[in-house]
N, C-alpha and C positions, 0 to 999 in steps of 0.2 A: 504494500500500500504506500501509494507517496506520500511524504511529510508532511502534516498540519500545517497549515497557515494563522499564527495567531494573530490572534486582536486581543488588543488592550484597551477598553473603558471608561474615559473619566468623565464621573456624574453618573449617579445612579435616581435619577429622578423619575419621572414620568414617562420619559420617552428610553431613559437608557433601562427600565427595568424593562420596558418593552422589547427593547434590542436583546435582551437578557433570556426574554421568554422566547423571541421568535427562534433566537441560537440555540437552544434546547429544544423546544418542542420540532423545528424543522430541520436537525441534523442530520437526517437520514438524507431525506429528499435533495439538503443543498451539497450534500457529499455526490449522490448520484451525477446532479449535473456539473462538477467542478471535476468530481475523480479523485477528488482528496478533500479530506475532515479541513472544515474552517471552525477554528478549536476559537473561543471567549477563555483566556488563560491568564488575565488580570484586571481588576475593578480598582480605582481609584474614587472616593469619594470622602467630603468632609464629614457626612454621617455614618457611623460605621455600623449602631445601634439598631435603628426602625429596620421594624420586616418589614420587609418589600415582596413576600410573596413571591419571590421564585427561588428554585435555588439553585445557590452558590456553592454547591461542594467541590471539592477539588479544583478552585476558582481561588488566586490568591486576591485576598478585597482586604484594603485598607486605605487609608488616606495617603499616599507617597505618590500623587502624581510626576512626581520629578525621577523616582524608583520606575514607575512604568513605562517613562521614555525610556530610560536608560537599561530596561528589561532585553537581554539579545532574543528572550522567544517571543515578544512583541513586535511585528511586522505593519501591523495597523493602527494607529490610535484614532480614535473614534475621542472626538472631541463635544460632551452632550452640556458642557456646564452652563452656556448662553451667556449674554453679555459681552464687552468690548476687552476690559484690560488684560485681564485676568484671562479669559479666554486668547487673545492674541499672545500674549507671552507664550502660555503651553503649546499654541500649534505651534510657532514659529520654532520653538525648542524645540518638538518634537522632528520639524522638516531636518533641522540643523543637524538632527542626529541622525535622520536620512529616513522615518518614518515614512507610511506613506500616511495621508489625513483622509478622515471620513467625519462631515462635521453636517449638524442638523442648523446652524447659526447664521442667519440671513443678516440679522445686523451686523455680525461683525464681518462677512462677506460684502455688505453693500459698504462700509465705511474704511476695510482694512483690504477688501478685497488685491490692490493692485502690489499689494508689499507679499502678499502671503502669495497670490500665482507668482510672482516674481522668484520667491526665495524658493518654492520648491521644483521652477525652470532649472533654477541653478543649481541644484540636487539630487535631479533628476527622478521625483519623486511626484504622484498623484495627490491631487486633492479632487475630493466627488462631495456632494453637496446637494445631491437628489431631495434630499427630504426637507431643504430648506425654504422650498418653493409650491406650498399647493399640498401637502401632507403627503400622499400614498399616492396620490396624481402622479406619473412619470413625464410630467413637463419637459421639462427638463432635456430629460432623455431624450426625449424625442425630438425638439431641435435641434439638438445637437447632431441627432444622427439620423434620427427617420426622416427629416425632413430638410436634410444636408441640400439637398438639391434645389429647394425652394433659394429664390429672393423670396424674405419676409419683407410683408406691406404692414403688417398690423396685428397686434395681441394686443386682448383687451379682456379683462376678466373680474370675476368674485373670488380673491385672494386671501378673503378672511372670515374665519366661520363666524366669529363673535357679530362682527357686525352684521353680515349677512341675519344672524338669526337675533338680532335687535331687529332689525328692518323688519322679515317676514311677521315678526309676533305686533311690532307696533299697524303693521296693514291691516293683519285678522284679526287684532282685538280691538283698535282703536284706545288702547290704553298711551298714555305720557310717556315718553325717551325714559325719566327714572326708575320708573315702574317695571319697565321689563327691563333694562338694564339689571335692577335687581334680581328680576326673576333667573335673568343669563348667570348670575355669579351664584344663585344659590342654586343652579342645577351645573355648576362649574363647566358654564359655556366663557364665561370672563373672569379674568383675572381680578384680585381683592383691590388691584390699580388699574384697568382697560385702559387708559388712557391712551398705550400704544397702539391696540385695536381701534375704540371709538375716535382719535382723533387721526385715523388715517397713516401713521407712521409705518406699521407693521407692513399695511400692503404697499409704502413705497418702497421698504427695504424688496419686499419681491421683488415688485414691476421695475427695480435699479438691475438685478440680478438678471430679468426677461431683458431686458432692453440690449443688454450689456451682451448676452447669444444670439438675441434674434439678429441684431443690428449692428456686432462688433461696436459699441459706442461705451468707450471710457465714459462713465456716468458714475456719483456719488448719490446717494439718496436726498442731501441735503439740497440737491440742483433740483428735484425732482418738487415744483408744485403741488402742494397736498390741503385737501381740506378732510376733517371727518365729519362725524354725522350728529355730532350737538348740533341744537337748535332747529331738527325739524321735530314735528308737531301731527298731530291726529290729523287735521286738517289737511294738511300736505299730502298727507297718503289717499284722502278722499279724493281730493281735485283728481291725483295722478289718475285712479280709478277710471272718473269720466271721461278724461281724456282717454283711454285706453291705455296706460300707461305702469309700469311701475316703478319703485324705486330702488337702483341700489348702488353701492357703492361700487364704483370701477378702477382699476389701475388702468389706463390706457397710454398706449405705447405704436405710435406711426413711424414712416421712415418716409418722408418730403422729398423729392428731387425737385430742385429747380431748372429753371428751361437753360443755366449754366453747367448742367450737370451736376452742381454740388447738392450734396443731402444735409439734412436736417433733420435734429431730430424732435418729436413730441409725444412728450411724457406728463402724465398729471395723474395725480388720485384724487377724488373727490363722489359726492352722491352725484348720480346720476338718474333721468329718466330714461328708460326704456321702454318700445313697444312691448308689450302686453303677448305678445305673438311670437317674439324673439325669443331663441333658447336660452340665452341670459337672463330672462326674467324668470322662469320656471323654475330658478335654481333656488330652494328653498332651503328655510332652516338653516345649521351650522355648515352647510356644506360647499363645496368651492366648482370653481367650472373659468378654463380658461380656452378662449378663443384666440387660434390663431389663423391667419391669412397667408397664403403661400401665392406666389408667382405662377407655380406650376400646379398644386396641388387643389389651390383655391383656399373655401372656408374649413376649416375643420376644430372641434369640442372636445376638452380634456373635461371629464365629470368626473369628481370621487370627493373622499372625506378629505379633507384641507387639515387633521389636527388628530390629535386624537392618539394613545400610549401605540395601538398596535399599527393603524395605519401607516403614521410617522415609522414606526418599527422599521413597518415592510423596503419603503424606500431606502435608509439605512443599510440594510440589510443587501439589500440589490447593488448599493455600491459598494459593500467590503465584498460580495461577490465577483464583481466588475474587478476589482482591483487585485483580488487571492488570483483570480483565472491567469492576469498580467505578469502577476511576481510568479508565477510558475513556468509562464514562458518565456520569463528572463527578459523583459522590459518594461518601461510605465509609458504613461504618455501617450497611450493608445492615440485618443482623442484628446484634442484640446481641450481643459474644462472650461473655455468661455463660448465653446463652438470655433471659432475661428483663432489660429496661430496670432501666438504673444506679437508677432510684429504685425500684423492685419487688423490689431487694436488701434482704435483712433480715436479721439477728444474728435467730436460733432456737436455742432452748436446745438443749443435746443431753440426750439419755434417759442417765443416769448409767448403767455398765454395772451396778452394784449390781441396778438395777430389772428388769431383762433376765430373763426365764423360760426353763428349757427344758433337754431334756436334756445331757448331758455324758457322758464318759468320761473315765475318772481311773484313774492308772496308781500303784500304793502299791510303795513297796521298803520290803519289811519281811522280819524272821526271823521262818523257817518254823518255828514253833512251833503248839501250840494254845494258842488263846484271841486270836490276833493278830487275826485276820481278826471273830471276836465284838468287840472293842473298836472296832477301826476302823469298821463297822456300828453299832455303838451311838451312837457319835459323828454319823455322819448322821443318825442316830435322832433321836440331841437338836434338831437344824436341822431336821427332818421332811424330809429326804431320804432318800426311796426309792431300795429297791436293783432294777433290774432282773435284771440279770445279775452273775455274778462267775464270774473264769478265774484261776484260780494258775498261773500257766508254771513248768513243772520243779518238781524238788524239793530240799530243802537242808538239812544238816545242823542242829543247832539253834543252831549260829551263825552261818549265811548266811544272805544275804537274796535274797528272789524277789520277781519282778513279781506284784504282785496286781491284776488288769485288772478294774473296775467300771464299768457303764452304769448311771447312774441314771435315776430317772423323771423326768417334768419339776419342776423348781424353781427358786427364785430364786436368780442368782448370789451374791448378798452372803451370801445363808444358805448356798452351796455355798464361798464361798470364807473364811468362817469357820469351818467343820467344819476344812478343810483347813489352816487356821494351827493348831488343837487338834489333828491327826492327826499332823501334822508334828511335834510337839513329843512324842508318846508313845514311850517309851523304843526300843519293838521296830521305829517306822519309823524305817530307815538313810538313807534320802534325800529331796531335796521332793518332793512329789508333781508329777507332769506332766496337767495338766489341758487336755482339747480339746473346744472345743464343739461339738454334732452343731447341724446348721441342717437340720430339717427338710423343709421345702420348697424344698430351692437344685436 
């Protein structure tokens, strides 16, 4: 029988106990397709106490992450602990020792990304990162290599289950953003802090990651324009309905050629509407769905759990498999982990969101008066923004304020988001406007 390929462990949390159970329970099966045992022969973690429910026998576990680099039957280290510092030191030690990396860490890929492919170019050593994109979804994978032959024109996806399944619960119950935000933590769909899910961070760490394979584009997440999903309201999910519409949060991610041949590129996360009809709206609850566009291929849907101990597992898993198969035939580097070779990487501008066309809905708290709803119109007048529609919800004294619900026609954001610093500022509206933009074609 050929020699085991180990991996070593650090972080026994949620996801690496999961890495823990899929190496035990699937050893048979990943021996058959490999032709040699992929052995788990060291656990590094700060708690050494809580059962975790699998087990660790003949498994050396303790907290010596520095012991598990420098372990010679450790071939893989599987990096699960998250975070920037802290985690960038361990991988970068571990490449230096000549490791190869399996790491589930989308933030510190999107922020440390270009030092850590760098250092294990010069080491000659893999880094895979499957699970850090989309949970058990093979994204990833798949630009990389199923669809190697594509020009990518466009990914555009549901990157995050927490929000996603705020959104679906606040549609179908019509309850408050707080309300089911709670319900998400006490059924641990969100974190005791969501702040990275609800304000959109999480899914730019992705869509920096997409961008970065589909489009070859040196990108940081910090470039990448982000809104999250405070401040919508029962209301907003109603209008969306009428129109046929629904709501949800997008990373989207283009690639612009100009008539000079140069590209561009356009990245944003934010809520979004969606037709009603589109497979992007159907994707319910915690679950993720990412759309990609090919040259040759066309449209095509990644659907699966985005999160989750064994999901995330699976992915993991797939790439210490991808990588045991390599060091057995005496190379790395199969594939490049960005899709496209370290020197085919390039800094592309991105399309300022200013330049961006297209319609919108905008939600005005203003007193029900006459003349409010004439001024506020006039004001897109001036920006030459078209009114499609307009819904007043309820009605109010002449000193309350009502949602005034407007679809505009297509136009350019910068002209749409200077009306709206002028509208905000007139006496009769009581609050900022909430602005969502419709993405036609998702």
């Amino acid at each position: 029988m050929a020699k085991a390929v180990g991996v070593g462990l650090i972080g026994l949390g949620t996801i690496g106990t999961g890495v823990a159970k899929v190496l035990s329970a699937n050893a048979g099966v990943i021996e058959q397709r490999l032709g040699f045992p992929l052995r788990l022969v060291r656990v590094a973690d700060l708690d050494t106490e809580t059962d975790r429910g699998v087990d660790l026998s003949g498994i050396r576990f303790d907290s010596d992450a520095e012991g598990l680099i420098d372990d010679p039957e450790v071939e893989i280290v599987v990096e699960l602990i998250g975070g920037y510092d802290v985690a960038r030191r361990l991988v970068l030690r571990s490449i230096e020792a000549g490791k190869h990396i399996v790491t589930a860490n989308k933030a510190l890929l999107a922020l440390h990304g270009a030092e850590i492919f760098g250092a294990a170019l010069r080491r000659d050593v893999d880094v895979a990162f499957e699970a850090s994109v989309a949970g058990g979804i093979p994204i990833l994978r798949s630009i990389r290599e199923g669809l190697v032959a594509n020009r990518i024109e466009c990914v555009r996806g549901i990157m995050n289950g927490t929000t996603n399944y705020v959104l679906t619960e606040m549609e179908e119950t019509g309850e408050d953003f707080d309300v089911v935000v709670k319900r998400a933590q006490d059924l641990g769909y969100a974190e005791a802090d969501p702040s990275f899910d609800l304000d959109g961070v999480d899914a730019a760490h992705k869509l920096t990651l997409l961008a970065a394979m589909a489009f070859g584009a040196e990108l940081t997440f910090k470039e990448v324009p982000t809104e999250g999903i405070r401040g919508l309201a029962p209301v907003d999910f109603e209008a969306a309905s009428e129109l046929g519409d629904r709501i949800k949060l997008l990373g989207i991610a283009k690639c612009h050629i100009g008539d000079d041949g140069q590209e561009r590129i356009e990245a944003r996360v934010h809520p979004t509407l969606v037709p009603r009809r589109s497979l992007l709206a159907k994707v319910e609850g915690a679950m993720n769905a990412v759309a990609v566009d090919g040259d040759a291929v066309g449209p095509t849907l990644f659907y699966g759990a985005g999160a989750g101990e064994l999901p995330t597992a699976s992915a993991v898993v797939a790439d210490l498999v991808e990588i045991a198969r390599e060091i057995r035939r005496g190379g790395a580097g199969r594939v490049a982990p960005l899709s496209y070779v370290p020197e085919a990487l390039r800094p592309l501008p991105l399309v300022p969101m200013g330049e961006l066309w297209g319609r919108a809905y905008l939600r005005f708290t203003a007193v029900d008066r006459p003349g409010v709803l004439g001024h506020i119109a006039g004001v897109l007048g001036e920006h030459e923004i078209g009114i499609e529609s307009v819904i007043q919800k309820g009605r109010g004294a002449a000193t309350e304020s009502v949602p005034v619900l407007v679809q505009t026609h297509p136009a350019r954001e910068a002209a749409i988001r200077s009306a709206l610093e002028e509208i905000d500022r007139l006496p009769d509206v009581t609050a900022p406007t909430r602005l969502v933009r419709i993405e036609e074609d998702a």
